[in-house]
gemmi code that builds the backbone of each chain (N, CA, C; Angstrom):
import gemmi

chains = {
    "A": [
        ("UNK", (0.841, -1.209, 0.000), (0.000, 0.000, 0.000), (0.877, 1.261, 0.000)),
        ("UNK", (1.872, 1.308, 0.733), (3.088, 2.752, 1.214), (3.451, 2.840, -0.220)),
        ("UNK", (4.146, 1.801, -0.433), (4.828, 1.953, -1.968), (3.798, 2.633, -2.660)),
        ("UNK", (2.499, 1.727, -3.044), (1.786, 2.464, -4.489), (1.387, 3.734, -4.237)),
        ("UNK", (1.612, 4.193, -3.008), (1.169, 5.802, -2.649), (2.302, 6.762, -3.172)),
        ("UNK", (3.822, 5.745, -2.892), (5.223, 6.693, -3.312), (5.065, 6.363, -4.811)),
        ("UNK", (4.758, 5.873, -5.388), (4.745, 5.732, -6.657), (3.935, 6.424, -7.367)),
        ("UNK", (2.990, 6.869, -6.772), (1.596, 7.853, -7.225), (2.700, 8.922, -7.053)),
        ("UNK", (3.093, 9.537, -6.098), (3.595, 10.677, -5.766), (4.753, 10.842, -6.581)),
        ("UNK", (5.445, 9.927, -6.845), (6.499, 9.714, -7.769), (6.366, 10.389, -9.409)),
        ("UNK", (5.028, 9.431, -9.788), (4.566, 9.664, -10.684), (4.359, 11.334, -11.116)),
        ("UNK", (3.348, 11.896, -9.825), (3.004, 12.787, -10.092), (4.265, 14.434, -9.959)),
        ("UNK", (5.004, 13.905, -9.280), (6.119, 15.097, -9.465), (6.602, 14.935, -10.669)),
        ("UNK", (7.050, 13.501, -11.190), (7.904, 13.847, -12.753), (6.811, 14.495, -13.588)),
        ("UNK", (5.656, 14.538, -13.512), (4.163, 14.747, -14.332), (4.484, 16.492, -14.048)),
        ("UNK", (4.742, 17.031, -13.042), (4.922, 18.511, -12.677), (6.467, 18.641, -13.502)),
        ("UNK", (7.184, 18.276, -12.956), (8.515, 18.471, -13.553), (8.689, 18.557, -15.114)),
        ("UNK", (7.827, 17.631, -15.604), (7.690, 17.851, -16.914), (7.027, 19.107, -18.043)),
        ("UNK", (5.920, 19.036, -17.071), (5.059, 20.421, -17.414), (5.643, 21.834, -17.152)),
        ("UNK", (6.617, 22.166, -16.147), (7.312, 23.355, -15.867), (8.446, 23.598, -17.138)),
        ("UNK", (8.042, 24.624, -17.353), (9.432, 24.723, -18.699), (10.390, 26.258, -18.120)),
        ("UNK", (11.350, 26.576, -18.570), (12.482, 27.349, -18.093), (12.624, 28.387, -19.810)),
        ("UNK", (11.950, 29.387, -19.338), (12.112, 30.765, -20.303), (14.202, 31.380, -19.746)),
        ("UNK", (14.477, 31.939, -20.822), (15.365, 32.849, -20.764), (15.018, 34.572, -21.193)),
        ("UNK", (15.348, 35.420, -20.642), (14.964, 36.712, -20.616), (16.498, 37.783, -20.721)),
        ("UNK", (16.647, 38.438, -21.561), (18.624, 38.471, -21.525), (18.065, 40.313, -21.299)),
        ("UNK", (19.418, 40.563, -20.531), (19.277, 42.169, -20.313), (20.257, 42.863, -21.136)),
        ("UNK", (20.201, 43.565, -22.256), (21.036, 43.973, -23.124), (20.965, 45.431, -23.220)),
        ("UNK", (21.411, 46.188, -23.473), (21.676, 47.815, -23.903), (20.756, 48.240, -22.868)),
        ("UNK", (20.518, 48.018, -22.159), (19.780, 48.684, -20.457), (18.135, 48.240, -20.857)),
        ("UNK", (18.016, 47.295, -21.790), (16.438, 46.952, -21.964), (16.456, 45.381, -22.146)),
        ("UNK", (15.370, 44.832, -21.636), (14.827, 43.543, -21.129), (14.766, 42.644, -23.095)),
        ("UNK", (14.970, 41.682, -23.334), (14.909, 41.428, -24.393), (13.451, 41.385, -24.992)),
        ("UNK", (12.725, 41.312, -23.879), (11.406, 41.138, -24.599), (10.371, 42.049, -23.834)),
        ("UNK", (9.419, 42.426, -24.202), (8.527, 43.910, -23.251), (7.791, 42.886, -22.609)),
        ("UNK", (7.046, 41.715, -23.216), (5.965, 40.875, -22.630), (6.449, 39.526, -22.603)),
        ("UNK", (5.968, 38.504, -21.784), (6.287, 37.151, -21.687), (4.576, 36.129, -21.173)),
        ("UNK", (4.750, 35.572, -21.698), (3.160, 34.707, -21.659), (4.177, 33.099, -20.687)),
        ("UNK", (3.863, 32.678, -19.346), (4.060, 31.300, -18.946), (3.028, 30.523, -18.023)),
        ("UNK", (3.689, 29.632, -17.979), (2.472, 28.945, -17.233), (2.852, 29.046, -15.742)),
        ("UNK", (1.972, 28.997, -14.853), (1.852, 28.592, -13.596), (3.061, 28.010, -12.860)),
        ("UNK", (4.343, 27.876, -12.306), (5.106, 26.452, -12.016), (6.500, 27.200, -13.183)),
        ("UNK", (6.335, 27.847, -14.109), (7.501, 28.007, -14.849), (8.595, 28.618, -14.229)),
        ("UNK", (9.816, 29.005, -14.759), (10.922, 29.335, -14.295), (11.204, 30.758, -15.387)),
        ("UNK", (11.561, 31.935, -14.688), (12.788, 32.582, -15.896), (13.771, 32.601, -15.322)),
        ("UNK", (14.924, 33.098, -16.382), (16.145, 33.010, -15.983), (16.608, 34.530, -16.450)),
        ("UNK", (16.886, 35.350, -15.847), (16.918, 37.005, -16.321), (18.455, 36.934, -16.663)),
        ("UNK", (19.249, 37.030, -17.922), (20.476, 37.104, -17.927), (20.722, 38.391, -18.502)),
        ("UNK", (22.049, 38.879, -17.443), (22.638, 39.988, -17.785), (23.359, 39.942, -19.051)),
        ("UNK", (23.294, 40.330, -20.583), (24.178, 40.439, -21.173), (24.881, 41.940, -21.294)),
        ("UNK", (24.722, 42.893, -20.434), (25.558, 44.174, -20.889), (26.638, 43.967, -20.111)),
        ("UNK", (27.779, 44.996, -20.051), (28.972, 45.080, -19.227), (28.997, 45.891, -18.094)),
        ("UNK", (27.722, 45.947, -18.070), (27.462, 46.466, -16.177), (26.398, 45.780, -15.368)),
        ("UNK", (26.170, 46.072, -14.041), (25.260, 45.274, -13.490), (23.837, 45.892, -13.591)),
        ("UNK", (23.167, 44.586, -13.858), (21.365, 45.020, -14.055), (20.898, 44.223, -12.472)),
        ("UNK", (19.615, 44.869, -12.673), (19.039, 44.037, -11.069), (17.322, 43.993, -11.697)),
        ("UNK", (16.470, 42.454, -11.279), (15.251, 42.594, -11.285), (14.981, 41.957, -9.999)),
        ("UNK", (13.342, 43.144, -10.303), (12.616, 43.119, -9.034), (11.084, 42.914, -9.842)),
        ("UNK", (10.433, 42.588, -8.703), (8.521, 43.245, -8.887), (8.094, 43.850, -7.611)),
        ("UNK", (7.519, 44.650, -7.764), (6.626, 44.860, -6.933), (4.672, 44.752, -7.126)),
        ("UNK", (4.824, 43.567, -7.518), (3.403, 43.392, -8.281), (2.658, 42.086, -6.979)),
        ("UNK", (1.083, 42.744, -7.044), (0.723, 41.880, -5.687), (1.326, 40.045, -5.894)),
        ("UNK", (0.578, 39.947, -7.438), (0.934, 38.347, -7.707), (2.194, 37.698, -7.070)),
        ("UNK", (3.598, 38.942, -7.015), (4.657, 38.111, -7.035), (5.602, 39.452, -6.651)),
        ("UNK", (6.127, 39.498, -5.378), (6.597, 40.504, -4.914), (8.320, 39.765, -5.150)),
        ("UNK", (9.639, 40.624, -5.398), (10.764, 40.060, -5.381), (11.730, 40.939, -5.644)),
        ("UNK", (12.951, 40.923, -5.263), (14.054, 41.437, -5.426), (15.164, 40.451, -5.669)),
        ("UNK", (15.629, 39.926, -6.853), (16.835, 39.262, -7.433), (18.183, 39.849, -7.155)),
        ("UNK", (18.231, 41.162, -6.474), (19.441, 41.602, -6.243), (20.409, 42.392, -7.322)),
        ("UNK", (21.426, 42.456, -7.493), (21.714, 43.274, -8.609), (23.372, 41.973, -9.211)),
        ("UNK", (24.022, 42.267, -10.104), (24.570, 41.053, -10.596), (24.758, 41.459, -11.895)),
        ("UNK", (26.638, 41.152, -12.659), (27.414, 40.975, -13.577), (27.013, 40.837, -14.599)),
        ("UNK", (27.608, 41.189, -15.662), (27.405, 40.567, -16.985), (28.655, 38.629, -17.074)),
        ("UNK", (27.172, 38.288, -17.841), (27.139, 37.062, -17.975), (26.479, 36.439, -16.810)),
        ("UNK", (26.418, 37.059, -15.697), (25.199, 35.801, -14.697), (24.292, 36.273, -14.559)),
        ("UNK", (23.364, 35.260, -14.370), (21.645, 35.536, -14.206), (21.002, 35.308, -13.207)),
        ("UNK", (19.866, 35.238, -12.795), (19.330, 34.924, -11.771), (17.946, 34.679, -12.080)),
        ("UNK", (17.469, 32.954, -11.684), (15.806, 32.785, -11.862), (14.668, 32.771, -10.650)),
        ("UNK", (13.767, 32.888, -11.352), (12.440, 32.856, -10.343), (11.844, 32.014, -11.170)),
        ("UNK", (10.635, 31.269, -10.343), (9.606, 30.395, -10.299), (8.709, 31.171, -9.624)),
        ("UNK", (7.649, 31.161, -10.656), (6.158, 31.972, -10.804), (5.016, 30.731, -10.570)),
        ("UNK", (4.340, 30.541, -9.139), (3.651, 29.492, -9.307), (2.236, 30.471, -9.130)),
        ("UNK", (2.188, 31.167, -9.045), (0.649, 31.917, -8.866), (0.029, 32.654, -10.338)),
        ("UNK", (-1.104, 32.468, -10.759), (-1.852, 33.312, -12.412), (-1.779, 34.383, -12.210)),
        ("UNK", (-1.145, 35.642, -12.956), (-2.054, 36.686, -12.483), (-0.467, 37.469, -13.318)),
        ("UNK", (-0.441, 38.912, -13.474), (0.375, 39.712, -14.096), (1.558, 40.391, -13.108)),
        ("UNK", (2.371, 40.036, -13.690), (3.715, 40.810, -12.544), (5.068, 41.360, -13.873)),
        ("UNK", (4.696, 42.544, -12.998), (5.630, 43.159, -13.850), (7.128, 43.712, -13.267)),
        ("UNK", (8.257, 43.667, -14.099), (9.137, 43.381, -13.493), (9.989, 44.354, -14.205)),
        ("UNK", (10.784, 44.950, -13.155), (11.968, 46.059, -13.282), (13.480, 46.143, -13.184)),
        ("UNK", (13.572, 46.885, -13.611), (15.014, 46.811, -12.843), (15.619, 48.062, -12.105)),
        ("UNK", (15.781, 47.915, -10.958), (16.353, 49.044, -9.758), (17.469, 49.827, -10.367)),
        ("UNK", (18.053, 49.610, -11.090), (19.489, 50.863, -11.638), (19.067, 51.409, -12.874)),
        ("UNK", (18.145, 50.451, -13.954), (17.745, 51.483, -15.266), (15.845, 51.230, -15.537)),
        ("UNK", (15.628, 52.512, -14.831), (14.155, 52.620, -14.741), (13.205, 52.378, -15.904)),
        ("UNK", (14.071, 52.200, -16.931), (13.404, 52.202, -18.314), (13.296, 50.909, -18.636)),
        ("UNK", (13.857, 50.298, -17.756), (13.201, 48.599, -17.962), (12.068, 47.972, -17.482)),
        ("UNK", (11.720, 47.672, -18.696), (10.182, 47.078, -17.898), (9.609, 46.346, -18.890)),
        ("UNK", (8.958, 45.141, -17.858), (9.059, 43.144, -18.646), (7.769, 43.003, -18.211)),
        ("UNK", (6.665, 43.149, -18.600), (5.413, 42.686, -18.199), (5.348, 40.708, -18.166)),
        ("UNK", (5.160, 39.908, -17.401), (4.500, 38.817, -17.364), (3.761, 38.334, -17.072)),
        ("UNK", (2.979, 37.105, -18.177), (1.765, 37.136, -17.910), (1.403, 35.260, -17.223)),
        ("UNK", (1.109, 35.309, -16.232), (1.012, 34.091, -15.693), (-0.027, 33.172, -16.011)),
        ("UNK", (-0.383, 32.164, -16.614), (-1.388, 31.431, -16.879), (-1.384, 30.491, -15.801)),
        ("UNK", (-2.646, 29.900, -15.754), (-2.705, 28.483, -15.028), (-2.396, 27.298, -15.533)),
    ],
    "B": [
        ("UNK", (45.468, 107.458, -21.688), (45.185, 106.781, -22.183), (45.334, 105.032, -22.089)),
        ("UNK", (46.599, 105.107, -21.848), (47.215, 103.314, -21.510), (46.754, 103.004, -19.997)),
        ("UNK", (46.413, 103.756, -19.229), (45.840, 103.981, -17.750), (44.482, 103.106, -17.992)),
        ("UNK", (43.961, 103.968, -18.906), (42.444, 103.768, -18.680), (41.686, 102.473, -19.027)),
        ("UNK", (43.010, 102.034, -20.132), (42.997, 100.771, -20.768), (43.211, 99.731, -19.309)),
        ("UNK", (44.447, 100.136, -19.165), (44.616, 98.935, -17.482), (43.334, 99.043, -16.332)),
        ("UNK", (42.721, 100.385, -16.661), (41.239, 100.469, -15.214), (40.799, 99.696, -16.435)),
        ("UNK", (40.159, 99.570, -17.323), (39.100, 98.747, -17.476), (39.596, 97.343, -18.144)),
        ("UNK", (40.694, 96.806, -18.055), (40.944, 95.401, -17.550), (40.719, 95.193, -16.143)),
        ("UNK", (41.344, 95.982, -15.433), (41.257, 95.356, -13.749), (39.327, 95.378, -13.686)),
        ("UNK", (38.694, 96.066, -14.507), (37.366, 96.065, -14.145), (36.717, 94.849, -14.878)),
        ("UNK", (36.739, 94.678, -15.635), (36.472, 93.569, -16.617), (36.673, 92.217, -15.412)),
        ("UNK", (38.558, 91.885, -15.252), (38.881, 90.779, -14.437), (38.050, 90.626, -12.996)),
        ("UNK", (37.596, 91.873, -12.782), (36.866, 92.166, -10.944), (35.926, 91.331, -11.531)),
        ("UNK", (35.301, 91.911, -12.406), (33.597, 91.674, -13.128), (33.896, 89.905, -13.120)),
        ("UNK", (34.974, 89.175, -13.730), (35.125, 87.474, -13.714), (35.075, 86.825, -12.013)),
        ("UNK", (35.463, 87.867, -11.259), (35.912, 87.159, -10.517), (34.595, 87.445, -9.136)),
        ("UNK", (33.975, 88.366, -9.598), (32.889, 88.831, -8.127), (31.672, 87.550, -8.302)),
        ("UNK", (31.135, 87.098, -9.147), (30.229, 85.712, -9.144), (30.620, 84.618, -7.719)),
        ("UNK", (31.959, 84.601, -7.968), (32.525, 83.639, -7.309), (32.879, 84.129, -5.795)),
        ("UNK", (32.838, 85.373, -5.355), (32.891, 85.794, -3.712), (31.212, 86.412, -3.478)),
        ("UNK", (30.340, 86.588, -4.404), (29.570, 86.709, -4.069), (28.437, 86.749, -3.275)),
        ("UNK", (28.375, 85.447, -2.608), (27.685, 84.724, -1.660), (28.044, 85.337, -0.444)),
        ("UNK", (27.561, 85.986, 0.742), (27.306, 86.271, 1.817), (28.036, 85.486, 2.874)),
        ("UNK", (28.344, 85.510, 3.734), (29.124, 84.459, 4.987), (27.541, 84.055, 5.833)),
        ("UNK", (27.594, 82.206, 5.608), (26.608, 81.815, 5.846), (25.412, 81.511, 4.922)),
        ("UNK", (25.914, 81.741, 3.702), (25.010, 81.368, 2.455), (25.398, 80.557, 1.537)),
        ("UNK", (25.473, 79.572, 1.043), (25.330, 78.754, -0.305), (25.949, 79.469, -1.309)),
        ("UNK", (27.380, 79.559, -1.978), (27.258, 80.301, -3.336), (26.757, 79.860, -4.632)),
        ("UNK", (26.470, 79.893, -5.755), (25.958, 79.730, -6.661), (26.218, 78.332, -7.218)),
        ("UNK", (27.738, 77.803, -7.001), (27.791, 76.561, -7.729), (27.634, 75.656, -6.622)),
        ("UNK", (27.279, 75.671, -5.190), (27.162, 74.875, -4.016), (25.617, 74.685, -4.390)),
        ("UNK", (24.653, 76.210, -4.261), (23.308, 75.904, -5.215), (23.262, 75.086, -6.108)),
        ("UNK", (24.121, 75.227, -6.849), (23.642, 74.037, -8.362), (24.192, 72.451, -7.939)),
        ("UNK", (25.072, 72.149, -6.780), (25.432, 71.029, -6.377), (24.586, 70.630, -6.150)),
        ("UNK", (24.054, 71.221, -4.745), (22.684, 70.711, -4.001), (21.494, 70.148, -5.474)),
        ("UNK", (21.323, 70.738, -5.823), (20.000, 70.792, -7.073), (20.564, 69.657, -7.797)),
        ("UNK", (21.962, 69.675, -8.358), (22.270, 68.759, -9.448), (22.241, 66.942, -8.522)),
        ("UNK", (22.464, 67.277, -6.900), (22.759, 65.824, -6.169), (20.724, 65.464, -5.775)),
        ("UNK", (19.864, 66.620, -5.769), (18.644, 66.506, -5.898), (18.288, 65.484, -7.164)),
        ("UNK", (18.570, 66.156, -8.040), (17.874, 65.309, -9.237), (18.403, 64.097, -9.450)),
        ("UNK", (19.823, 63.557, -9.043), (20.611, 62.210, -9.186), (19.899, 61.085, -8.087)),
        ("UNK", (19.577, 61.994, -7.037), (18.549, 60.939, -6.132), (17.369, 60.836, -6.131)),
        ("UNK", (17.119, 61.689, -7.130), (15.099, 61.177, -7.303), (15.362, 60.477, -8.272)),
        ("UNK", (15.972, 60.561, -9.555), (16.630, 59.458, -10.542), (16.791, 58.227, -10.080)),
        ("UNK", (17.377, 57.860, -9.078), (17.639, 56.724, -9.043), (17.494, 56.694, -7.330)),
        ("UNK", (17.255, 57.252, -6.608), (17.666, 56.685, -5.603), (15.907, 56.114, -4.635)),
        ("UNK", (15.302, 57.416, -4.922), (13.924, 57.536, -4.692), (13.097, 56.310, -4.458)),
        ("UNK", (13.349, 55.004, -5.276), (12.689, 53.747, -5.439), (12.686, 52.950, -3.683)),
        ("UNK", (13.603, 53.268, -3.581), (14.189, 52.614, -1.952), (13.942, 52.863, -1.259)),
        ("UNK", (14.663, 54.236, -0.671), (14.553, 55.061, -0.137), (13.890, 56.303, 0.544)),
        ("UNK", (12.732, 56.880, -0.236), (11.566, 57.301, -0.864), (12.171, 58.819, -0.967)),
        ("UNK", (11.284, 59.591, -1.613), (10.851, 60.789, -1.973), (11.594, 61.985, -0.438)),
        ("UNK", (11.481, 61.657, 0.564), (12.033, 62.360, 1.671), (13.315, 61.598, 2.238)),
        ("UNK", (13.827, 60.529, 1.646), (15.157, 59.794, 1.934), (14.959, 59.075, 3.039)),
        ("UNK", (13.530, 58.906, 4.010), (13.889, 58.325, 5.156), (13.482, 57.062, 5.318)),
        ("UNK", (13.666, 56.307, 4.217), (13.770, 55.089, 3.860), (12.703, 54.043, 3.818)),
        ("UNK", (11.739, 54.535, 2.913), (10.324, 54.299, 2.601), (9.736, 54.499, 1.481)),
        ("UNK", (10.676, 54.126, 0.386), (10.165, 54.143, -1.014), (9.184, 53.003, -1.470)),
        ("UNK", (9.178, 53.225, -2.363), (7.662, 51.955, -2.344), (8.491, 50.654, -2.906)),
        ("UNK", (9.428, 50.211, -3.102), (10.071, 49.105, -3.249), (10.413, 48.559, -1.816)),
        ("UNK", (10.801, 50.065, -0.389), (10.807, 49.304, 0.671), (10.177, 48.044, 0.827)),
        ("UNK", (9.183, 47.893, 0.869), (8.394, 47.096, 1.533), (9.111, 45.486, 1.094)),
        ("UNK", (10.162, 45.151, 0.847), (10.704, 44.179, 0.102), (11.854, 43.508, 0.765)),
        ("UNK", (12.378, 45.161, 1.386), (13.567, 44.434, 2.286), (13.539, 44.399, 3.845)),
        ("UNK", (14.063, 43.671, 4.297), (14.207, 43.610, 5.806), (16.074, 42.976, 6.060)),
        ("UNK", (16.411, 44.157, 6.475), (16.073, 45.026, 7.090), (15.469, 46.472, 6.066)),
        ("UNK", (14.810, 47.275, 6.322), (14.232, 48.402, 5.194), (15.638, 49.457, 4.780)),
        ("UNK", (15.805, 50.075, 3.540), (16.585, 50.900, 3.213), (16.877, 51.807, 4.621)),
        ("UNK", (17.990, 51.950, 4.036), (18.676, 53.174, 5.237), (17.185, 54.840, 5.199)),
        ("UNK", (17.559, 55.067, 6.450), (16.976, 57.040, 6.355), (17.999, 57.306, 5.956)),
        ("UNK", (18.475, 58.129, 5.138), (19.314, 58.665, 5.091), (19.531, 60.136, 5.428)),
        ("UNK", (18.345, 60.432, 6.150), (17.658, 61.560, 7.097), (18.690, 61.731, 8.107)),
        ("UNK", (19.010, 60.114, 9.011), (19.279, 60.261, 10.389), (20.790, 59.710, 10.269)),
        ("UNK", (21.533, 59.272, 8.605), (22.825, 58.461, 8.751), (23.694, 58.859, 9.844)),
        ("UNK", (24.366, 58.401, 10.037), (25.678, 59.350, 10.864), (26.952, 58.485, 10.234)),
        ("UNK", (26.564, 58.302, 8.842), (27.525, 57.956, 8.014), (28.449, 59.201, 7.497)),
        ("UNK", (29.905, 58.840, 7.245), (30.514, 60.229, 6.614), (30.657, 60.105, 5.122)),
        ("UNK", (30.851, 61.219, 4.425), (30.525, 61.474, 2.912), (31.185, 60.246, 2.466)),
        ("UNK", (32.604, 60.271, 3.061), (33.499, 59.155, 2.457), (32.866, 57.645, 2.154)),
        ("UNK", (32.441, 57.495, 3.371), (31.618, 56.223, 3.669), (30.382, 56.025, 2.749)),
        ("UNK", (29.794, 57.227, 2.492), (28.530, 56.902, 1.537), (29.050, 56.781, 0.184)),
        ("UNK", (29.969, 57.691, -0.126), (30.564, 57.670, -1.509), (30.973, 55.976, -1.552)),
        ("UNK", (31.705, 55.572, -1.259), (31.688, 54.031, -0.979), (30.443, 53.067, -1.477)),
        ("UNK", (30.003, 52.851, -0.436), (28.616, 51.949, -0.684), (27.929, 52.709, -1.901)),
        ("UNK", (27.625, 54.083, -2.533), (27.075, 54.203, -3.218), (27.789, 53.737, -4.281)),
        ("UNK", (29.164, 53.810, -4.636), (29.652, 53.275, -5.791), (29.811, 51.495, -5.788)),
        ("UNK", (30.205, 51.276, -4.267), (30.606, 50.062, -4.905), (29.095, 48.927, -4.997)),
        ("UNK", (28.509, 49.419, -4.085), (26.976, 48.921, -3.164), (27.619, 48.194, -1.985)),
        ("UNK", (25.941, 47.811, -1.283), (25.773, 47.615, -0.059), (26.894, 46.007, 0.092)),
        ("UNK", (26.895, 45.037, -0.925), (27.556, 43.855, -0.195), (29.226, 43.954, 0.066)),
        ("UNK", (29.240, 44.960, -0.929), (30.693, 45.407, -0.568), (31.315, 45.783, 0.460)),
        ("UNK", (30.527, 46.488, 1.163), (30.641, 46.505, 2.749), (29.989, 45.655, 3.827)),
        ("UNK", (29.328, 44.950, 3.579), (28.572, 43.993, 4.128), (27.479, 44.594, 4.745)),
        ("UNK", (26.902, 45.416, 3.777), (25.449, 45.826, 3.990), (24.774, 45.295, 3.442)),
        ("UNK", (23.467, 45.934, 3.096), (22.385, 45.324, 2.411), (22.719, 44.672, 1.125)),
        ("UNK", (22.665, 43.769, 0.289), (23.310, 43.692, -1.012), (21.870, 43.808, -1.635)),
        ("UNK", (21.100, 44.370, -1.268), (20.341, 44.964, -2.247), (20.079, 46.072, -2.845)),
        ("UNK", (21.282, 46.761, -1.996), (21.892, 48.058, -2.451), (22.924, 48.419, -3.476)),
        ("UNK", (22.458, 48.388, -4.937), (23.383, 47.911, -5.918), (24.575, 49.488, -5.973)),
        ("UNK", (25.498, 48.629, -6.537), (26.689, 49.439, -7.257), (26.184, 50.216, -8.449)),
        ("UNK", (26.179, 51.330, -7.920), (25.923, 52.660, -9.042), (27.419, 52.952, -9.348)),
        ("UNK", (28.805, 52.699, -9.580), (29.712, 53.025, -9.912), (29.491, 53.271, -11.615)),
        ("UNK", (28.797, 52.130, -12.191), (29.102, 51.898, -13.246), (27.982, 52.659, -14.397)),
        ("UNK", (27.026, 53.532, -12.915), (25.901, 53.773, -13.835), (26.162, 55.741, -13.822)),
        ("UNK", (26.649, 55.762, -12.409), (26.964, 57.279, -12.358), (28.049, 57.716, -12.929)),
        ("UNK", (28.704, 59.194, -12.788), (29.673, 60.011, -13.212), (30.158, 60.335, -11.394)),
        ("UNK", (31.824, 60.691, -11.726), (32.278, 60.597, -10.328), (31.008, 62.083, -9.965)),
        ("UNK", (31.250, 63.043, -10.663), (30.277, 64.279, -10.176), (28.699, 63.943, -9.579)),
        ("UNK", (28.326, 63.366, -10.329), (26.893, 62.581, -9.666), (27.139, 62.439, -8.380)),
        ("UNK", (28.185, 61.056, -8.032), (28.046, 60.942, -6.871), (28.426, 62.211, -5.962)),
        ("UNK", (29.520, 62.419, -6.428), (30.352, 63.297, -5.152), (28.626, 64.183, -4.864)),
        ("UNK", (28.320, 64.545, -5.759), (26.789, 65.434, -5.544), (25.184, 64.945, -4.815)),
        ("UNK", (25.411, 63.921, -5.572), (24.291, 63.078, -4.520), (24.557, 62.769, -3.022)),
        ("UNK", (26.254, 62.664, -2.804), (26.704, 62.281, -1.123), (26.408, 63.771, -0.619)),
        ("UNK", (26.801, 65.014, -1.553), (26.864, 66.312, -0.943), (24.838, 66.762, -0.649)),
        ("UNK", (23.989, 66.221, -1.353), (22.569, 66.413, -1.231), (22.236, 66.091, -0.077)),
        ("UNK", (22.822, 64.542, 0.421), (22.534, 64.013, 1.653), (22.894, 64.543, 2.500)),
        ("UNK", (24.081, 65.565, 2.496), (24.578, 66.152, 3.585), (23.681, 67.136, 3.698)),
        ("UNK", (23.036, 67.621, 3.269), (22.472, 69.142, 3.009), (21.157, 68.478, 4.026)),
        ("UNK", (20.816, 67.424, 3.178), (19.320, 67.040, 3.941), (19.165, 66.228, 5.333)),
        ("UNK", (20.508, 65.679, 5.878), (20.800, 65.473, 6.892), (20.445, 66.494, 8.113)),
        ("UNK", (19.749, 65.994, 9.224), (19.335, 66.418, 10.564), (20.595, 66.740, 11.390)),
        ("UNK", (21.325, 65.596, 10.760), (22.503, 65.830, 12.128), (23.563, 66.359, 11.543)),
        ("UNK", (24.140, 66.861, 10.239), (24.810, 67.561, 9.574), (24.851, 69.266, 9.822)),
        ("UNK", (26.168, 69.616, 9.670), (26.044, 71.355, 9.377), (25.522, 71.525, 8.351)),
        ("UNK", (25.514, 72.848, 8.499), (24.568, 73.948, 7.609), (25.555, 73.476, 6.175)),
        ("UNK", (25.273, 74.180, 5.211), (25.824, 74.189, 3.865), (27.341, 74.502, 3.916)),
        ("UNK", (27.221, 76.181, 4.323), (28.115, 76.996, 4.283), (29.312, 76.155, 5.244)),
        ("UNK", (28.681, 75.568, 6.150), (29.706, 74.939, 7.114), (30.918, 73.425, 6.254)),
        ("UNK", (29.954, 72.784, 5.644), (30.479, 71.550, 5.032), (31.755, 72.029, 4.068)),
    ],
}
model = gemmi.Model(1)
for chain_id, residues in chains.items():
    chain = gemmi.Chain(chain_id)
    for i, (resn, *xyz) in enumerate(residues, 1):
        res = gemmi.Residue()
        res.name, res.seqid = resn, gemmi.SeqId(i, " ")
        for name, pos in zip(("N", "CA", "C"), xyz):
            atom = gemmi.Atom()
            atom.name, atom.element = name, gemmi.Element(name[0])
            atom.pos, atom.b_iso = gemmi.Position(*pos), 0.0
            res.add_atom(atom)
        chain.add_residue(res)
    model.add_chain(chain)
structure = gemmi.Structure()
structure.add_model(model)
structure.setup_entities()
């Protein structure tokens, strides 16, 4: 009985694991590569710095409040969005960035 | 004739040079004015998000960190020290590291001007004329 319960559960995380997919988002010339992003529920981004100074994202959006900190060219930093709903996301050193996402279920 | 020529150089050179003693003992002179103003606008630019609108550390991104942005109302940090963390940021000193490195985004004048704003708006700081 224990087993076929870990095996259900088993089952059902690779079933999640599978369904979560991993966006990339690159920060270039002080702007976000893309203005909008459409994911699902459970997804991942990965915000990579490509300029030669440091970028930082944040939200302050109810869905998904966060501060990633600020960070190099060439490293990134991800979040996992498990809640629906719109969060829009900035960056603290160049105000002119701004990444709307849109969370599905 | 060659006299009158030398009075109105020495008047001319007075005329370059009175802008600059101008200011009263106990007043701000003109380019300390435009410091203050020019370190004003470098911290609503960028600093405002954190920090807030009156510097005492309640911008609307506060609500994010704990511990919350500095006041920079009440620092009893010295210029040197802010010039620091503002260029290099907060983990550099083992502050907040959510206090990023503006080195790379400001001009040395920015800062030196934005540390000199804070002084101005500082409680526990001298007057202008004094700094």
């Amino acid at each position: 009985m224990f087993s076929r319960n870990l095996f259900g559960c088993l089952l059902l995380a690779l079933a999640f694991n599978a369904t979560a997919a991993e966006f990339e988002v690159g920060q270039k010339d002080k702007q976000f590569s893309m203005s909008s992003l459409k994911i699902k529920a459970g997804d991942t981004v990965n915000f990579v710095n490509q300029d030669p100074f440091f970028h930082n994202v944040f939200s302050l959006s109810d869905v998904k409040t966060f501060d990633l900190g600020s960070y190099p060219q060439g490293q990134g930093r991800k979040m996992t969005f498990n809640e629906p709903g719109v969060v829009e996301v900035e960056c603290a050193i160049h105000s002119q960035m701004k990444l709307v996402i849109e969370v599905t279920k | 004739m060659r006299s009158a020529f030398k009075t109105l150089l020495w008047l001319v050179a007075l005329g370059f040079a009175l802008p600059a003693s101008a200011a009263e003992p106990g007043q701000a002179g003109p380019e300390e004015a435009y410091k203050d103003v020019r370190g004003y606008i470098v911290y609503k630019t960028h600093c405002v998000l954190c920090h807030g609108i009156h510097a005492e550390g309640d911008g609307r991104a506060a609500r994010n960190y704990n511990p919350r942005p500095a006041n920079l109302r009440l620092s009893d940090k010295n210029d040197q020290y802010k010039e620091m963390i503002i260029r290099n940021g907060g983990a550099a000193v083992s502050r907040s590291p959510f206090m990023p490195p503006w080195g790379q985004e400001l001009t040395d004048e920015q800062i030196r001007d934005v540390v000199y704003y804070l002084g101005v708006i500082n409680v526990n700081s001298k007057t202008v004329s004094q700094r």
